[in-house]
N, C-alpha and C positions, 0 to 999 in steps of 0.2 A: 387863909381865905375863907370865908362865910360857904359852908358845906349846904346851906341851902333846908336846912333843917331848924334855923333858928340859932345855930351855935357855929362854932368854929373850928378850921382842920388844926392840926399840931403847931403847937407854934402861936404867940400872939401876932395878930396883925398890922402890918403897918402901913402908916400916910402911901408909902411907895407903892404898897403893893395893889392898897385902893386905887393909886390913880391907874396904874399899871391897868387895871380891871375895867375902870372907867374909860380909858384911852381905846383900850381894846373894844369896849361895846359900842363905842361912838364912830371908831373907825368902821366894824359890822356894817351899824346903820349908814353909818355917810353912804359908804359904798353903795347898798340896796338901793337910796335914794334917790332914783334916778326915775323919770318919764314913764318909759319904757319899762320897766317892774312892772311884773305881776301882782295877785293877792300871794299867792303862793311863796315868788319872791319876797315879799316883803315879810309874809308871816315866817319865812325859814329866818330871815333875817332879826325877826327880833326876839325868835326862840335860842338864837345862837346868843344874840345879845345879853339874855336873861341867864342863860346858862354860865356865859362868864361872870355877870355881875352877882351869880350863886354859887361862885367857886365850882362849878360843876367839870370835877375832872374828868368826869367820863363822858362828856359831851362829845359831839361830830367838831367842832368849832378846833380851826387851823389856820395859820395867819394866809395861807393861799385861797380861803373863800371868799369866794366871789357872789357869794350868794344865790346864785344860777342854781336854775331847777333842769336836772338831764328830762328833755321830753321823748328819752329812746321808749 
């Protein structure tokens, strides 16, 4: 996966793993994409987005986000 630095983690990358990447940042956004979304919403949403399509393994991004910002 694209380590987000211009190059690559271990391993060459493959078609699967791009779409795998791609599927994942699009689901992010669908989800976010709703009415009711904030700025906030939307901006968390397309930092999680960006982070997977940057191979960013140290991201917040987990398939249970919902995008939702806690207002405690």
């Amino acid at each position: 996966m694209a380590n987000g630095n211009g190059g690559f983690t271990t391993g060459p990358i493959t078609k699967a793993d791009l779409q795998d990447a791609i599927d994942e940042a699009v689901s992010i956004l669908t989800q976010a994409y709703v009415p009711e979304a904030s700025r906030e919403d939307l901006a968390s949403a397309v930092g999680d987005a960006l982070s997977v399509l940057q191979g960013d393994e140290d991201g917040d991004v987990d398939d249970a986000d919902d995008g939702n910002v806690d207002d405690d």
